[in-house]
Structure formats: C-alpha cells, structure tokens
C-alpha positions as CSV (number, residue, x, y, z in Angstrom):
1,X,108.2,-255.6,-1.5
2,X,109.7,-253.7,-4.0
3,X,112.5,-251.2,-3.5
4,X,111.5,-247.2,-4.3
5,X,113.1,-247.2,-7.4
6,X,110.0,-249.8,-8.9
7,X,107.3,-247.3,-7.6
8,X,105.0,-247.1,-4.9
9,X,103.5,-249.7,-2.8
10,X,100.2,-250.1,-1.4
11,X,99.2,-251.1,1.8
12,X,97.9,-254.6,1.8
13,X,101.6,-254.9,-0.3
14,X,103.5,-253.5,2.4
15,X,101.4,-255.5,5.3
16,X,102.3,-258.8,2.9
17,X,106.0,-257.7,2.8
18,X,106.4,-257.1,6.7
19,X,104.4,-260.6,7.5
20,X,106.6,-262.2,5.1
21,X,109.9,-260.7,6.5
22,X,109.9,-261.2,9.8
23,X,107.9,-264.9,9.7
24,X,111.1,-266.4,11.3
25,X,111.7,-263.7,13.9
26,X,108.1,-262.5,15.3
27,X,105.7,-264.6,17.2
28,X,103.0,-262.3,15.8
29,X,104.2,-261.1,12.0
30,X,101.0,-259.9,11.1
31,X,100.1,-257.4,14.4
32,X,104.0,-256.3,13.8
33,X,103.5,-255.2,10.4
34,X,100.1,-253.4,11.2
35,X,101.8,-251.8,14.3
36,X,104.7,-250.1,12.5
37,X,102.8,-249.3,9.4
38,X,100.1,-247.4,11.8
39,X,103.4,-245.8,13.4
40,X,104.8,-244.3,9.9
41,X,101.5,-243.1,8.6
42,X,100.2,-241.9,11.6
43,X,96.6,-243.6,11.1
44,X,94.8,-246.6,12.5
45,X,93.6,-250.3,11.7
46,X,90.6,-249.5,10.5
47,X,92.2,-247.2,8.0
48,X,94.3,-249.9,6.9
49,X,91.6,-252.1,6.3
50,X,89.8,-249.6,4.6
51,X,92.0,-248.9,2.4
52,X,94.4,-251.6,1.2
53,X,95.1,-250.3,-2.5
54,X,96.2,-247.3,-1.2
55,X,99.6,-246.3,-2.3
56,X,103.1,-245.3,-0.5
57,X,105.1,-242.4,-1.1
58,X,108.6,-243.7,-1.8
59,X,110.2,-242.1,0.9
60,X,107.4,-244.1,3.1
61,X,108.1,-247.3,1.5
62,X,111.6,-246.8,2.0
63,X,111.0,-246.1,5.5
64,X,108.4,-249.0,6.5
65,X,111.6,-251.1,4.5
66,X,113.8,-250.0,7.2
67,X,111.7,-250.2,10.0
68,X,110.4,-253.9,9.5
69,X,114.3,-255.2,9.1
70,X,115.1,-253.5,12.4
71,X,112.3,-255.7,14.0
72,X,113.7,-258.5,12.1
73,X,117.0,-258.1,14.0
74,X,115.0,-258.2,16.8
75,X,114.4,-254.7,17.6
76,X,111.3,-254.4,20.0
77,X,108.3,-253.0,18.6
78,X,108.6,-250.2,21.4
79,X,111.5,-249.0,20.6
80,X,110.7,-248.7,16.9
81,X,107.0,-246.2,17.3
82,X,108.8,-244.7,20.4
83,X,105.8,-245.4,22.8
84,X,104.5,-248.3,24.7
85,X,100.4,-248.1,26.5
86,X,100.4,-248.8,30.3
87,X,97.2,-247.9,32.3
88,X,95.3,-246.7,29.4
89,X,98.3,-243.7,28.7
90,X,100.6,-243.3,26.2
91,X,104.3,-243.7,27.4
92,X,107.4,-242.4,26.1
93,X,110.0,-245.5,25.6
94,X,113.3,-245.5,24.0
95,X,116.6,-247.9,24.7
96,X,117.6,-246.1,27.6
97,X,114.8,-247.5,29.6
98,X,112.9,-250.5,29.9
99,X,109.8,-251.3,28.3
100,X,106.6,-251.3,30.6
101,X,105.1,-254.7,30.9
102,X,101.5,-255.9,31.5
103,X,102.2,-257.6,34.6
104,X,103.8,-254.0,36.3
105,X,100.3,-253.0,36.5
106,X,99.5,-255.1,39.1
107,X,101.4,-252.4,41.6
108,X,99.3,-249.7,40.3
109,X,96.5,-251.9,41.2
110,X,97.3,-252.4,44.7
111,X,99.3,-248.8,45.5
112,X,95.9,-246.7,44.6
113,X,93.9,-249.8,46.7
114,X,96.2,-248.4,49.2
115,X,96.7,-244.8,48.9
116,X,92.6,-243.2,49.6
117,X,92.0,-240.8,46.9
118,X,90.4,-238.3,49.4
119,X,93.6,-238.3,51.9
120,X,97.0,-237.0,51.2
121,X,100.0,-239.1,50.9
122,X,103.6,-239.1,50.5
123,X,104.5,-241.9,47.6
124,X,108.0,-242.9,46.4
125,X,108.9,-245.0,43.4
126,X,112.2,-246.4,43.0
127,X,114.3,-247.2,39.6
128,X,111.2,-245.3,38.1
129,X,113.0,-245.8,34.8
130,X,110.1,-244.2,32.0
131,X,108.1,-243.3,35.5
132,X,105.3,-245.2,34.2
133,X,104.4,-246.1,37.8
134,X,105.1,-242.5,39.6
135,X,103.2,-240.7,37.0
136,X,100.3,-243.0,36.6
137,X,100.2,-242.6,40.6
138,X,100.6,-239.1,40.7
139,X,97.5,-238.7,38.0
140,X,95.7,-241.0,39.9
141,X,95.9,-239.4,43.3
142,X,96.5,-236.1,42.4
143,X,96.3,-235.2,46.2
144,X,99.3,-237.2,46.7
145,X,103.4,-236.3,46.6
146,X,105.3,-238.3,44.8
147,X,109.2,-239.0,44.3
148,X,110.4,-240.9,41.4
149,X,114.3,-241.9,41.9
150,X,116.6,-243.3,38.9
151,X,120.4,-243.0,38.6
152,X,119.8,-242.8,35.2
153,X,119.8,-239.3,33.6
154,X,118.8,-240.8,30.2
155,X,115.6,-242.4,31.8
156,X,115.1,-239.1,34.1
157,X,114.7,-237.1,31.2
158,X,112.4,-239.8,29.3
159,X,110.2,-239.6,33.0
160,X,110.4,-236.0,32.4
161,X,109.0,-235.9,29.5
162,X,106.1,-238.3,30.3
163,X,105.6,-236.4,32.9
164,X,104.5,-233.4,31.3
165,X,102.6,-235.1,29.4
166,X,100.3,-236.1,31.1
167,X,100.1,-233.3,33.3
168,X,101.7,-235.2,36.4
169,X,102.2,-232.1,38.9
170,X,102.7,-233.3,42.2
171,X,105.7,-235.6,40.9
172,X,109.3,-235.0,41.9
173,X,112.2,-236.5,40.0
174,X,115.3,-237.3,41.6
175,X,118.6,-238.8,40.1
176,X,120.9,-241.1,41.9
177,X,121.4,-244.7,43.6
178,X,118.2,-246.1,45.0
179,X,117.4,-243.9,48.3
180,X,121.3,-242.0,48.5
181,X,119.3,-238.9,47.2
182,X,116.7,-238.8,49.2
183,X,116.9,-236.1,52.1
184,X,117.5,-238.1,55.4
185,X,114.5,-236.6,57.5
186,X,111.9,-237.5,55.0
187,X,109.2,-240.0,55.3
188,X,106.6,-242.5,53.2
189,X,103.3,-243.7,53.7
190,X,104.2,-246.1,50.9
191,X,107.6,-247.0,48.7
192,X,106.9,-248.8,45.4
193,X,109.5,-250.4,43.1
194,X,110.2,-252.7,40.2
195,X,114.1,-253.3,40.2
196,X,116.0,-255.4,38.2
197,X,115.2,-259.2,39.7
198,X,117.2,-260.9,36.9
199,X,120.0,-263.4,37.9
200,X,123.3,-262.0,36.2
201,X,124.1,-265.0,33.6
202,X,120.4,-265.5,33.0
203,X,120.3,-267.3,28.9
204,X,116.9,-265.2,28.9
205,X,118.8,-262.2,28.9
206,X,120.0,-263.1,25.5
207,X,116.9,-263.6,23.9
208,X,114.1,-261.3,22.3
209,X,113.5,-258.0,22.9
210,X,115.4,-258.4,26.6
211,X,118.8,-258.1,24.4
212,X,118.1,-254.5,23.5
213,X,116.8,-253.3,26.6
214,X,119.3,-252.0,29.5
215,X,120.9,-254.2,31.5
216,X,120.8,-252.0,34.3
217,X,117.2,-252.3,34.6
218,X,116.9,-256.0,34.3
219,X,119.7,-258.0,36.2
220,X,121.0,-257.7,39.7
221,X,123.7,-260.2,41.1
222,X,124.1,-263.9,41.0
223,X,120.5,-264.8,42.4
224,X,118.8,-261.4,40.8
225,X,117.9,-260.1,44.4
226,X,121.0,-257.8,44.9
227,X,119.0,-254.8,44.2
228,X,115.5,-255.8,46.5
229,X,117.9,-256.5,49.4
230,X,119.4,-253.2,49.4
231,X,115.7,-251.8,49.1
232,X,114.0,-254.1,51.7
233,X,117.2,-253.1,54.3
234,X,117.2,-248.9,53.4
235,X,113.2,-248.8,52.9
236,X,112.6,-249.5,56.3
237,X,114.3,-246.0,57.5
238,X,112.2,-243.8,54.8
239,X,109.1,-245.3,56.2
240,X,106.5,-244.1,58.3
241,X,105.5,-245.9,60.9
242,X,102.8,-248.2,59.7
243,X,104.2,-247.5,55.9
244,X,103.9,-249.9,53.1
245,X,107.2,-251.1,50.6
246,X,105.6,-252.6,47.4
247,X,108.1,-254.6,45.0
248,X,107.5,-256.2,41.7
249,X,109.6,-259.8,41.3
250,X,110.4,-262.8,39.6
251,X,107.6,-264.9,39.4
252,X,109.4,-267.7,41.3
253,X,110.9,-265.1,44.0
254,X,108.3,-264.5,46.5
255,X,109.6,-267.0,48.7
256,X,112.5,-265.4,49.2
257,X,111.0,-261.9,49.4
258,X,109.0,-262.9,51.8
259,X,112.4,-263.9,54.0
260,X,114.0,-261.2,53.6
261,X,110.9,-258.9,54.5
262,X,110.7,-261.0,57.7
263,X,114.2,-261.3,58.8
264,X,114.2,-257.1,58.4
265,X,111.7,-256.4,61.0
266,X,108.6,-256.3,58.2
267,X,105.4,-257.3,58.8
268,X,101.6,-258.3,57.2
269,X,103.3,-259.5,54.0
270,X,101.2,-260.2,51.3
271,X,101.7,-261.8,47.9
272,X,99.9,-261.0,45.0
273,X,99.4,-262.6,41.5
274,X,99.2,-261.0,37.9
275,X,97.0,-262.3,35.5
276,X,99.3,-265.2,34.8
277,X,98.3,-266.6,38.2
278,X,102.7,-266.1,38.9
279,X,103.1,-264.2,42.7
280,X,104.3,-262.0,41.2
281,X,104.2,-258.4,43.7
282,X,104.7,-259.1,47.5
283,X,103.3,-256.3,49.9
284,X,104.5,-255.7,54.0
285,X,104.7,-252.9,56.5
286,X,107.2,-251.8,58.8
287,X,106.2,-250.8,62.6
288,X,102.7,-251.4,62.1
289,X,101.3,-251.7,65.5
290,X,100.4,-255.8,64.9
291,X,104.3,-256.2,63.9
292,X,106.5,-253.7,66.0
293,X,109.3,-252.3,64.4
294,X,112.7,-254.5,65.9
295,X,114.8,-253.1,68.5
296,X,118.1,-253.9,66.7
297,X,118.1,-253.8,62.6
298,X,119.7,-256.5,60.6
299,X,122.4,-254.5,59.9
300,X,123.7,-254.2,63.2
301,X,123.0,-258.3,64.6
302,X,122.7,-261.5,62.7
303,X,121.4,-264.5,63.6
304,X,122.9,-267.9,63.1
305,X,122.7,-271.4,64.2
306,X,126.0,-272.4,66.8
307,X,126.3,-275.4,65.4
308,X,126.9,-273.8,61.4
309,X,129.1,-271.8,62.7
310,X,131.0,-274.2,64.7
311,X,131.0,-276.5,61.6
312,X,132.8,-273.6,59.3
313,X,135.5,-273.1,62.4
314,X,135.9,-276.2,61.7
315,X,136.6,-276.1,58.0
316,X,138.9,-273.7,58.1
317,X,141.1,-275.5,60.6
318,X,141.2,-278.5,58.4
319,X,141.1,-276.5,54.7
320,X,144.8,-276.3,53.2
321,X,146.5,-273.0,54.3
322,X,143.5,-272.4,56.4
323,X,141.9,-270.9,53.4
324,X,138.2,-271.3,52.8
325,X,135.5,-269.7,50.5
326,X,131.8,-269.9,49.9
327,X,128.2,-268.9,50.3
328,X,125.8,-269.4,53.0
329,X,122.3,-270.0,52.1
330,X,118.9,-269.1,54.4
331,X,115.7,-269.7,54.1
332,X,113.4,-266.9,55.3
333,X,115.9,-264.9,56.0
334,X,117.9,-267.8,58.9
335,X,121.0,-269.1,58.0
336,X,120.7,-272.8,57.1
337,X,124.0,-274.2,54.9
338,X,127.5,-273.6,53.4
339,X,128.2,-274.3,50.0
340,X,132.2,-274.0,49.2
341,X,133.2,-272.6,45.8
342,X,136.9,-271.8,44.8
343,X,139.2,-269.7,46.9
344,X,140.8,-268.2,44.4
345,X,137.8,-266.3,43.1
346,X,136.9,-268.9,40.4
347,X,133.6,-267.7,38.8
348,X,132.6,-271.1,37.8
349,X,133.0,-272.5,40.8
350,X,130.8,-269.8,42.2
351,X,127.6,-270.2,40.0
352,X,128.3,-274.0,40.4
353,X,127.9,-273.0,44.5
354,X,124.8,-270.4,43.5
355,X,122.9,-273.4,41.9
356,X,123.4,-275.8,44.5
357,X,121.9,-273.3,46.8
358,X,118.9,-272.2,44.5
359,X,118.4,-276.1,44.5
360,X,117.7,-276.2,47.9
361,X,115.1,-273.4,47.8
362,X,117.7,-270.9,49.5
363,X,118.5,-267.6,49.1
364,X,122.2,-265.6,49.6
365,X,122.6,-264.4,52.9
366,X,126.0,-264.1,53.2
367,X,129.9,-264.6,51.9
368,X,132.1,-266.4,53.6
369,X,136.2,-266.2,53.3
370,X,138.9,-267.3,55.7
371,X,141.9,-265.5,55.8
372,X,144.0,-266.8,59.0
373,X,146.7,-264.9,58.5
374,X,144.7,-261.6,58.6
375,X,144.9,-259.4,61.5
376,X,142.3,-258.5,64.2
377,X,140.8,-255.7,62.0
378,X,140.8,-256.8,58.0
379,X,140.8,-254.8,55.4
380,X,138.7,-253.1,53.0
381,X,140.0,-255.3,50.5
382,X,139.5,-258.4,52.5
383,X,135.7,-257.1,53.2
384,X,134.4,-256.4,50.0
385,X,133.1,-258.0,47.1
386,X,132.7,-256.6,44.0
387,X,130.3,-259.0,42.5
388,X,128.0,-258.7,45.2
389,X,129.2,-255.4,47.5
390,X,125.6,-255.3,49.6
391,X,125.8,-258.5,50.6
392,X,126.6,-259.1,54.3
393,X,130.3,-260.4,54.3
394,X,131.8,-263.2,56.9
395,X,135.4,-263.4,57.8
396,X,137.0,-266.0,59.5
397,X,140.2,-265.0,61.3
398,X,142.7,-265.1,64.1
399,X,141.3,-262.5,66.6
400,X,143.9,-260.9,69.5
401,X,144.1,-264.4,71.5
402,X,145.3,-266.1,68.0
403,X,141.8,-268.0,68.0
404,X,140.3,-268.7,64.9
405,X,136.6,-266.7,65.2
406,X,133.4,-265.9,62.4
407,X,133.2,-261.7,62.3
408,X,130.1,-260.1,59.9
409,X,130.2,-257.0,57.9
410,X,127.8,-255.4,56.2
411,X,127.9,-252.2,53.8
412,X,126.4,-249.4,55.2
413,X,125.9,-246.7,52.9
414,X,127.5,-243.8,52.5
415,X,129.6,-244.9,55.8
416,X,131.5,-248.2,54.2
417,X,131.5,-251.3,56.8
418,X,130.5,-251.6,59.9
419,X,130.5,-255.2,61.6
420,X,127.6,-257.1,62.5
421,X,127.1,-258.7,65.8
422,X,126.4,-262.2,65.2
423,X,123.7,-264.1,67.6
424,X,124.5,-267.5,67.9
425,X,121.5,-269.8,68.1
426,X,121.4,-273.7,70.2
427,X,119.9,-276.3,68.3
C-alpha cells in the first residue's frame, strides 16, 4: 500500500495491503483486514464490497496503516475497534480487561436456565472484568439484583460504562478481592464467575492475543486453580441455602472442580460442555436439602489418610537436618501422595514436584514444610507462602512433649491463620 504522500487508496487496495501484511501473523488475514477497515470508516461488509474503487482520505490511509501493523505485532483485533460482541450486545473492551470469549456464554446459558424470569433473585458475578456476564444477566432478568465484584478499578469503570449502555439498572458494582467487599449479612440465590484458571508458567500465555491481555485475569498459581479454591471455600458463606456457584474452567479442569466442590460440603454438581464438546462450566449447590450443608467446614478439619501422614513423620526423622519440603496431591478433594521438591525454596524443583502431581491426575491440596526446630506455635513466616498464600499449609514440628507431629493452617481472610484440625483416616 502506498504511504499518504503517493495519494489516496481505495478499498479493495487497502483490504490487499492488510491481507498481504499480516499473512505471517493472522490465521484469518482477510476477515482482519475487513474488521479494522469497517472499524475506521465506520461502515459495513457490504459497503466494502460495494464499493471497492472507492478512495481513502490520507489521513485514513494513514490510519488503517497504523492499525493493520499493530495487529501484525500481535495486537488483538479487540483491542484495536475497542469492542468485542457477546450475547448479541456490543461490549466495551480495552487492555485493562480481558476479552469475552465464545465459550463464556455457556454460563449465561445456564444462569438464566436457573434464575426464572418471573421471580426475583439475588445474582453475584465475580472478577466481572468488562461485566459482560453481570450486565447481560441483569438485562436479561431485569427483576433480578445483581453484584458484579473486580479489584480492578480500570475494568470497573470499563463495566461501568457497559453498563449504561445497555441500560443495565438493577446492577451494582463493587471493587475489591473476590467476596472481601461484599457486606457480611448478604446472601445469593446464585454466584457466577470466570477467574483466571491459567497455570502460572503456562507457554500459552506467551502466545497470540493472550500476551496483551492482563495477566491478572488469566493465570492463578502453579496448577491455575488458586483463584476457584478461594471462590469454592468463601462462596459457600454468601449462599443461600439451596444457592447455586457457577464457574467457567479449563477445559481439562472439571475433575478437579468437581473435588474441590465435594470435599467443601457442595452438592448436585454438574458439568457442562461448550460447543467444543470441552466440560468446560461445572455447576453445584450448597445446603440443598438432598446434600446438607457439613457440620464442620473445610477450613476448620481436614481429612487425611494415618498411614500418609505416618509416612511424612517418617521422612522428616530420616531427612538431613530434619528438614523436608513438598506438595501433597488429592484427588476429589482426599489426600492421596507427597511429592518432595527442594527445601530451600528452589522453583524448579517445585514445578518439577507440580508435574509429577498433575501426572497423576491430582490436584494441590496442601504444602508441606518441616521445621524441627520450630516451636509449639510457628510463625507467620513459617506459615505462609507467597506463591500460593490460600493454600492450606502443613507443618511438621516438635510440639510441647519434643514429639515430632503434622499441624494444618489455612488462611482465613481478613483474620490471617487459623489451624486446621486434621482427621486422621485407617486404611
């Protein structure tokens, strides 16, 4: 394509420019080029089409220039017009938020199949990011209230802004860390999110239009669940009885959703898969009456089997210095194995540890440290890990009778630790 200074362009020349630019970068060059030519002219593809010897202004030559190598550095195509369609609307997008995806409409899909548009509700959406799924909600069910939460204020005001848009107004907007600003005494006949459920390290995360989009909203901890175990454990106290959570995941997650749900006290969980056939949206209720809601939440008692925990004793008698490090997997939510990694913090050694479990089709449950030396109560610094600080932490240490024994901890929030009980189970 020529530069301004040679004259003006038409369109079928500027269409032949973009699809000849980003061939090497765009898995569809052509629908690129028509996209953000439609964008700067404001028109559509038939006018295109109908017009091909039309010419550009030079400014708008100039601009389409610009435009079509910002692609070509891999720029997504969102980001560029400023907009992105989910549910038939028109969404406000820009780097401080992630872009909506097709598969995300498969919680719209199932929260309206369980929300009655003739009854009123009370509907929350976590990390609502754009607030493609509170808004779309809210418009849907306009006899519904509905709370979006982000501790973004960038992608608040984006929400915002989409919001009145499209007239959503029985939507509330709230900014801070998952459910910390929610008022305590307030309930939900049904909690949707889509959190990051990328594993940290993830090569994907490098690639396409994922580089440009905020990390924030994408990754979560070693095995990407950080951020749906924190939601899974809090939902359950924002829930009325009966209520419903609804999460978007990875599409090879579901297994250990479905854990985690169970091992929290949830009940009638359901998967769901998008149009990929991928499970890709898992569904359960907490206190129905055909699942009762658990005396004694996971936070305060932990189950595990006598004879792992006899075998980590065990280790840490025989480990040099007494010192001893790792992870222990579970599957559906019930301790199964220790995998060692480095004492010493090694973050190799670690992901070496994270892939072994993964391998064996387990999830995190817990970190493990031995610190004989340590007294009766450790510290906060012995406790917590900053990698991973809402994962249940196990210490093994000399109690008051100089025996070594297994102590839990998990992070209660805002209160820091409190420890767990842990139920030993016989084989």
């Amino acid at each position: 394509m020529a530069t301004a200074g040679a004259g003006p362009e038409t369109l079928a020349a500027a269409l032949a420019f973009g699809n000849h630019r980003l061939r090497e970068t765009s898995d569809n060059t052509a629908l690129d080029a028509e996209v953000l030519l439609m964008y700067l002219l404001g028109c559509d593809r038939a006018h295109l089409r109908a017009w091909p010897e039309k010419q550009l202004k030079p400014a708008e030559t100039r601009e389409y220039e610009a435009l079509i190598e910002r692609r070509r550095e891999g720029w997504p195509i969102a980001y560029l017009t400023g907009e992105r369609e989910f549910w038939s609307r028109c969404f406000r997008v820009a780097p401080g938020v992630l872009i909506p995806r097709p598969e995300t409409e498969l919680l719209i899909e199932l929260a309206l199949a369980a929300t009655p548009a003739d009854q009123p509700a009370n509907l929350l959406d976590l990390g609502t990011g754009s607030g493609i799924i509170a808004i779309t909600l809210a418009v849907e069910r306009p006899r519904t209230r509905v709370t979006a939460v982000d501790i973004s204020v960038e992608a608040l005001a984006i929400a915002r802004t989409n919001a009145e848009q499209h007239g959503a107004r029985n939507l509330r907007l709230l900014q801070g860390d998952w459910l910390r600003p929610l008022p305590p005494n307030e309930r939900y006949d049904l909690i949707v999110s889509n959190p990051p459920y990328i594993a940290e390290g993830d090569p994907h995360l490098q690639q396409g239009d994922l580089r440009h989009e905020p990390g924030l909203a994408l990754a979560s901890g070693m095995d990407g669940l950080t951020a749906l175990r924190r939601i899974i454990a809090e939902a359950r106290d924002f829930l009325n009885p009966g209520g419903a959570l609804l999460l978007e995941h990875g599409y090879d997650q579901a297994d250990a959703i479905g854990g985690l749900l169970r091992a929290s006290g949830y009940g009638e969980i359901t998967h769901h898969r998008d149009l990929q056939g991928h499970r890709r949206a898992t569904m359960a209720r907490y206190g129905s009456p055909s699942h009762p809601t658990p005396i004694t939440a996971m936070t305060d008692t932990l189950q595990l089997p006598r004879a792992l925990v006899n075998h980590l004793l065990h280790l840490a008698q025989i480990a040099p210095d007494g010192r001893l490090a790792g992870l222990i997997g579970a599957k559906d939510g019930y301790a199964q194995s220790f995998h060692a990694t480095d004492v010493n913090a090694n973050a190799s050694a670690r992901e070496a540890a994270m892939k072994a479990l993964q391998t064996q089709g387990e999830t995190l449950l817990a970190i493990l440290s031995s610190h004989p030396d340590s007294p009766a109560e450790p510290s906060d610094q012995e406790i917590i890990d900053n990698d991973n600080p809402d994962i249940p932490r196990f210490i093994i240490s000399l109690n008051t009778k100089g025996v070594l024994e297994l102590r839990g901890f998990q992070r209660i929030q805002p209160l820091g630790w409190q420890e767990i009980e842990l139920v030993l189970l016989e084989d």
